[in-house]
C-alpha positions in Angstrom: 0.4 -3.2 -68.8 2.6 -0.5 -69.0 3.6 0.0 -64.8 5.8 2.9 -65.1 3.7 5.5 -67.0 1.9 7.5 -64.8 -2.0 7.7 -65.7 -4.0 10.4 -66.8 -4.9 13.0 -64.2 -8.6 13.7 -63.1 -9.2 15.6 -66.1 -7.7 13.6 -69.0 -4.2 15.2 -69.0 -1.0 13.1 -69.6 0.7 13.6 -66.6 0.4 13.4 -63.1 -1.8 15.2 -60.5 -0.2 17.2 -58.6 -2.4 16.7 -55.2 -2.1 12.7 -55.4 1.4 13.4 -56.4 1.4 15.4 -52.9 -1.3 12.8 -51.2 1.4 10.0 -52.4 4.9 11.8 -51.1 2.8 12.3 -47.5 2.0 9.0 -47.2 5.3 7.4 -48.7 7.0 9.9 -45.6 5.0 9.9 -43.1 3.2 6.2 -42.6 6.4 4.7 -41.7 7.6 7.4 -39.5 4.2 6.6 -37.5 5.4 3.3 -37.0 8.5 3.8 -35.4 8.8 3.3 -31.8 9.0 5.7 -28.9 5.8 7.5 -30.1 2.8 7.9 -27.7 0.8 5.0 -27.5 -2.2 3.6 -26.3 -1.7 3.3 -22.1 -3.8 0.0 -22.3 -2.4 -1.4 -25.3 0.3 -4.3 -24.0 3.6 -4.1 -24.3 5.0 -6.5 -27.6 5.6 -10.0 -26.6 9.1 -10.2 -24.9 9.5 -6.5 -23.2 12.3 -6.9 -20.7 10.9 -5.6 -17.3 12.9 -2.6 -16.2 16.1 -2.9 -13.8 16.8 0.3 -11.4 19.0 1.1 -8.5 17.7 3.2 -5.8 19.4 6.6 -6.5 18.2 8.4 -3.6 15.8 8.7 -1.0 14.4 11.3 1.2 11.9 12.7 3.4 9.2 15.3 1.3 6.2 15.4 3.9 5.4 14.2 7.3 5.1 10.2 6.6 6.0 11.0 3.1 9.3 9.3 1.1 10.3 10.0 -2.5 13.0 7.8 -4.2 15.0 8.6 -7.4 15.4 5.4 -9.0 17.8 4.9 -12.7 19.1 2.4 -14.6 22.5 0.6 -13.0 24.0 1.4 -16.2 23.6 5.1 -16.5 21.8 4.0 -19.4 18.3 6.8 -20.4 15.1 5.4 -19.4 12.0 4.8 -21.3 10.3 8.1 -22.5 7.0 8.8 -20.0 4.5 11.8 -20.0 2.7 13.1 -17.3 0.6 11.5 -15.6 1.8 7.8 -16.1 2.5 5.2 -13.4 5.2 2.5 -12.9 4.5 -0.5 -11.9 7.1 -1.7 -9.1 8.1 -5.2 -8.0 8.7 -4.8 -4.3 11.5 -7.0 -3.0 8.5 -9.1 -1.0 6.8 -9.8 -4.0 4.6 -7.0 -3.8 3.3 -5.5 -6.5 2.4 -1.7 -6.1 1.7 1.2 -9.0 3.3 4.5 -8.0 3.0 7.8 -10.1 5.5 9.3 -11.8 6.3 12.4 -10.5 10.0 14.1 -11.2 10.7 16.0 -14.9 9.4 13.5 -18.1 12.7 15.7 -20.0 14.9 13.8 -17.3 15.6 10.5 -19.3 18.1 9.1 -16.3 16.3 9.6 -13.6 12.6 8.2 -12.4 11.4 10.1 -9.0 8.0 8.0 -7.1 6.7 9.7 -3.8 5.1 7.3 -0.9 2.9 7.8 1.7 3.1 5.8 4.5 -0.5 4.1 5.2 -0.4 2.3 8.8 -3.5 0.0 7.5 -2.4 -0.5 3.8 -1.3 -4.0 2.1 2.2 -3.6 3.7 3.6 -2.1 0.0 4.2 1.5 1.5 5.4 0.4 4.8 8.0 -1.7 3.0 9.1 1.4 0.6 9.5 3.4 4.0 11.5 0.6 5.7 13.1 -1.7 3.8 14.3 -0.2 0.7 17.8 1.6 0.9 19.9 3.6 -1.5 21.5 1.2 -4.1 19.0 -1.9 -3.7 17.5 -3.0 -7.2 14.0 -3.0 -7.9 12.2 -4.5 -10.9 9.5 -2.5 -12.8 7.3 -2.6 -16.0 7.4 0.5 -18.1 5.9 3.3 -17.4 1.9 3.4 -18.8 0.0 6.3 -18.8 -4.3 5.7 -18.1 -4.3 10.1 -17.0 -3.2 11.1 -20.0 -2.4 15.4 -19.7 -4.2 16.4 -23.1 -2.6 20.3 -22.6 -5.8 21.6 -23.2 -5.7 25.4 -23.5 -7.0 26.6 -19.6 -6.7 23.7 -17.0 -7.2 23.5 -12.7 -5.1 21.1 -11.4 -6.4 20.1 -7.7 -4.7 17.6 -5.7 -5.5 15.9 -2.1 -1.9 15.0 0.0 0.1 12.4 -2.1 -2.4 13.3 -5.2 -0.1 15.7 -6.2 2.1 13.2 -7.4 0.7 12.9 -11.0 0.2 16.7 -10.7 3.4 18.0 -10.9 4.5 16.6 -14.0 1.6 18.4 -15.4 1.8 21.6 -13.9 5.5 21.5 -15.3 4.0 20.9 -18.7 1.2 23.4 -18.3 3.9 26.2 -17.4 6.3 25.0 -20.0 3.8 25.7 -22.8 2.6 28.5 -21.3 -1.0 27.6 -20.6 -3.5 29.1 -18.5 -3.2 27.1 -15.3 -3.9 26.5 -11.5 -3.1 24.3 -8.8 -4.6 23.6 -5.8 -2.8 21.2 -3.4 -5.1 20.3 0.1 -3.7 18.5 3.5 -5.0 18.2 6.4 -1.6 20.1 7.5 1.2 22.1 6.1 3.8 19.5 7.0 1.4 16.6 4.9 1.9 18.5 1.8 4.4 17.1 -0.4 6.7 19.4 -3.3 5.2 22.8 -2.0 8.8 24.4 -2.4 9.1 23.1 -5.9 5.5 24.4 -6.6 5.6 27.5 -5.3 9.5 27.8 -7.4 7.0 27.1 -10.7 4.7 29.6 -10.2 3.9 30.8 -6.9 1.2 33.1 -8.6 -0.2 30.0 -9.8 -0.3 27.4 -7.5 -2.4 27.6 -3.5 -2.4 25.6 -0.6 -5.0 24.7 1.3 -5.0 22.6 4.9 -7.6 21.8 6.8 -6.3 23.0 10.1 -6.3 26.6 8.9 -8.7 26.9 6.0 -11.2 24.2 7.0 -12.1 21.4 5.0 -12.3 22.6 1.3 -15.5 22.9 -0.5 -15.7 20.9 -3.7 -17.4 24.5 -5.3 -15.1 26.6 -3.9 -12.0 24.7 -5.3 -13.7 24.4 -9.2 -14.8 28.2 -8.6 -10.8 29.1 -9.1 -11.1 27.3 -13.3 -10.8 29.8 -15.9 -13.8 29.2 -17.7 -14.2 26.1 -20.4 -11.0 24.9 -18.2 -10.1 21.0 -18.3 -9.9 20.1 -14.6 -7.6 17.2 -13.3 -8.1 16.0 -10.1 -6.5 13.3 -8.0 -7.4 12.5 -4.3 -9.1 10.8 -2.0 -12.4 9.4 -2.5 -14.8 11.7 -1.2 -12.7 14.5 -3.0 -13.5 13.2 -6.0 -16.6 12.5 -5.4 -17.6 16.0 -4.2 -16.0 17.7 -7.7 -17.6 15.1 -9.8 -21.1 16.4 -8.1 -20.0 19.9 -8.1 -18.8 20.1 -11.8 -22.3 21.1 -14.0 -22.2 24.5 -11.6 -19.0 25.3 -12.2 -16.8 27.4 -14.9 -15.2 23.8 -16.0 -16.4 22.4 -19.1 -14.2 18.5 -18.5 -13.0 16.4 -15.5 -10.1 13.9 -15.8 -9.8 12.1 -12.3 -7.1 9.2 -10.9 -7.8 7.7 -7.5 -5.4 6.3 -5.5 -7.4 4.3 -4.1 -10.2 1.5 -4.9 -13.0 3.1 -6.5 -17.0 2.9 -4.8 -19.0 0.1 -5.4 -21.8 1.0 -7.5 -25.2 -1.5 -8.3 -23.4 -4.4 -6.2 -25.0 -7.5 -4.8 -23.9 -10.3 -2.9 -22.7 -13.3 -4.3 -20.3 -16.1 -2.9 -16.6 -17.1 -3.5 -15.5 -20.5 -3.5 -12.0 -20.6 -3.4 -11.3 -24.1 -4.8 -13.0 -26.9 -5.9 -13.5 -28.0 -2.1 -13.9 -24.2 -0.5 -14.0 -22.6 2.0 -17.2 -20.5 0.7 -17.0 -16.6 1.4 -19.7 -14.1 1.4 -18.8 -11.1 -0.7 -21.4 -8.4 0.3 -23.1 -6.2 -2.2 -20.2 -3.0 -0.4 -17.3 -5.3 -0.6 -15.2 -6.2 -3.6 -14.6 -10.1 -3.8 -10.6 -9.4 -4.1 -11.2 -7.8 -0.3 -12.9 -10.9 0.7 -10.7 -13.4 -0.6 -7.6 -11.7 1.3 -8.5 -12.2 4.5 -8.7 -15.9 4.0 -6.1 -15.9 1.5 -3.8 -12.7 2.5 -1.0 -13.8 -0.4 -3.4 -12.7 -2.9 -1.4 -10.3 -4.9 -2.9 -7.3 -6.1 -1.5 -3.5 -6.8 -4.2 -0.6 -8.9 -7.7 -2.1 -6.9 -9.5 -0.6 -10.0 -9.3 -3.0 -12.7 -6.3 -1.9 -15.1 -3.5 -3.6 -13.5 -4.3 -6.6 -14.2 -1.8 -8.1 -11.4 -5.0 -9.7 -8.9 -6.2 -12.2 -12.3 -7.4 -15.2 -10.9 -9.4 -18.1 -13.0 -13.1 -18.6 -12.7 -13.5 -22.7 -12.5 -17.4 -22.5 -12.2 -19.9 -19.6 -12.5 -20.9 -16.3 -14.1 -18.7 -13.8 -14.1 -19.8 -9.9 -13.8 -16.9 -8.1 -15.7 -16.2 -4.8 -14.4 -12.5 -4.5 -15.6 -10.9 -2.0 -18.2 -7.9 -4.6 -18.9 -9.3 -8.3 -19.8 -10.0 -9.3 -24.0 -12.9 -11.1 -24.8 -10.7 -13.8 -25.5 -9.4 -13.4 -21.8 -12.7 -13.1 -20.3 -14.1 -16.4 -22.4 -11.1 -18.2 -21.2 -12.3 -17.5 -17.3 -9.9 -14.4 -16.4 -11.3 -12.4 -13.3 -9.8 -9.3 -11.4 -11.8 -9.2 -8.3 -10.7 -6.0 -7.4 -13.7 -4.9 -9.3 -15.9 -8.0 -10.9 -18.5 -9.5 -9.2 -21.2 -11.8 -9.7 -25.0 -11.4 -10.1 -27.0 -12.1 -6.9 -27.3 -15.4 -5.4 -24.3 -16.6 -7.6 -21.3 -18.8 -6.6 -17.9 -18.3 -8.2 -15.3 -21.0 -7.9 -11.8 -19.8 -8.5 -9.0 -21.3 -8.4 -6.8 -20.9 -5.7 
């Protein structure tokens, strides 16, 4: 067989074709350049076996809101971080233990610096009271790389609108959006002008561009009013609150907005739950997990080690083991393989009605 003659082209000719000759040099360049690393990849997809967690020194802190800290954290070295694009989160490894997501909010073209932004919540977990009060300038802090689940896709007209700390995956976009010269808005909401985070920096953007809006003197927003400022067929990315999101997602068909992307920063609405009962052990104690309550929410008060960070089923930090039972999935990070094996994050799964899960703990 003669392996180095090329073969007849589609119409009998001696010599190559010239579109598979072209077909052939685009693949031969461009499949292993696809492979390399450092290009965007899926946000869900884990990290290879053996990716070092992340190592930063506290580079800064400082005050950007009433009950609002940002930090700039870097590598000890001076070494460039990981690449990130807006909208991703890092996952940070308070020095308790604590595990705690935090957008990433400073300039994705900054490679040596990371910039977070924490609001202080009186009856959180604890993870942003010990941000405000016991992490200093030069402590070290462990994190996973960052991972993007609200992906900016640049479409060509988007409304960014953003409820207090929300704004924190915002920026980064609105950056983007001015950099490629897009037609953009933002809309940042408080309840006060000193709640709202970065409106200096904001305004410095684009003051034409971006509004703000607090409840003290422009009344609670209206969910209509906010998606009435889209250009039309505009991509609208909202992060907030509960009941913020809520409202646009309702408020949406009637509007000039053709998609929604949303983040909460907070556990999402039970939808179609029922109770069911934990047993946490072999031996108990038994817990009733209301059809309004998530079963991670239960389990803390009698267990309040129980760690736990995104409360929406992509973190994957709250997996616990099913011993006995049926398991309700409701998660966006366990494999089948996971699942068979008796993982659980009940942050969000839950059981059918009537049904006793045994974990163990």
């Amino acid at each position: 067989m003669d392996l180095t003659t090329p073969p007849p082209d589609l119409y009998g000719r001696p010599r190559a074709d010239r579109f598979m000759r072209a077909v052939t040099a685009f693949g031969d360049r461009y499949t292993p350049a696809l492979t390399r690393p450092g290009l965007r990849r899926s946000p869900r997809r884990p990290l290879p076996p053996g990716t070092p967690p992340l190592r930063l020194v506290v580079r800064e802190r400082r005050t950007v809101a009433r009950d609002a800290l940002a930090l700039d954290l870097a590598e000890p070295s001076g070494a460039p971080l990981p690449a990130w694009q807006p909208g991703a989160r890092l996952l940070l490894t308070l020095p308790s233990g604590r595990r705690r997501h935090y957008s990433l909010c400073g300039d994705p073209a900054d490679r040596h610096r990371y910039r977070i932004a924490v609001r202080r919540i009186a009856d959180g977990g604890g993870g942003s009271a010990e941000i405000h009060d016991a992490i200093a300038v030069g402590d070290l802090l462990t994190a996973r790389r960052p991972r993007n689940g609200f992906a900016f896709c640049a479409e060509p007209a988007v409304l960014l609108l953003a409820g207090g700390i929300g704004i924190t995956p915002l920026l980064p976009m609105a950056r983007e959006a001015h950099r490629l010269g897009l037609d953009w808005q933002l809309v940042h909401t408080g309840r006060t002008a000193d709640s709202l985070p970065f409106t200096e920096e904001l305004a410095a953007l684009d003051a034409a561009r971006t509004s703000f809006l607090t409840d003290d003197r422009d009344g609670v927003p209206d969910a209509a009013d906010l998606l009435a400022r889209a250009p039309r067929g505009a991509a609208v990315y909202c992060c907030g609150p509960a009941p913020m999101i809520a409202a646009v997602q309702r408020a949406l068909d009637a509007s000039p907005a053709r998609a929604l992307h949303i983040e909460r920063f907070g556990a999402a609405p039970i939808t179609d739950g029922r109770p069911f009962t934990l047993r946490l052990g072999a031996d108990g104690p038994d817990l009733a997990v209301p059809a309004d309550r998530s079963a991670l929410d239960v389990a803390r008060e009698a267990r309040p080690d129980l760690a736990y960070s995104c409360r929406q089923g992509f973190c994957g930090t709250c997996r616990v083991r099913v011993l006995a039972g049926t398991p309700e999935h409701r998660d966006r990070r366990l494999t089948a393989d996971q699942r068979a094996a008796g993982d659980l994050l009940p942050c969000v799964s839950r059981a059918a009605e009537g049904e006793t899960l045994v974990l163990d703990l």
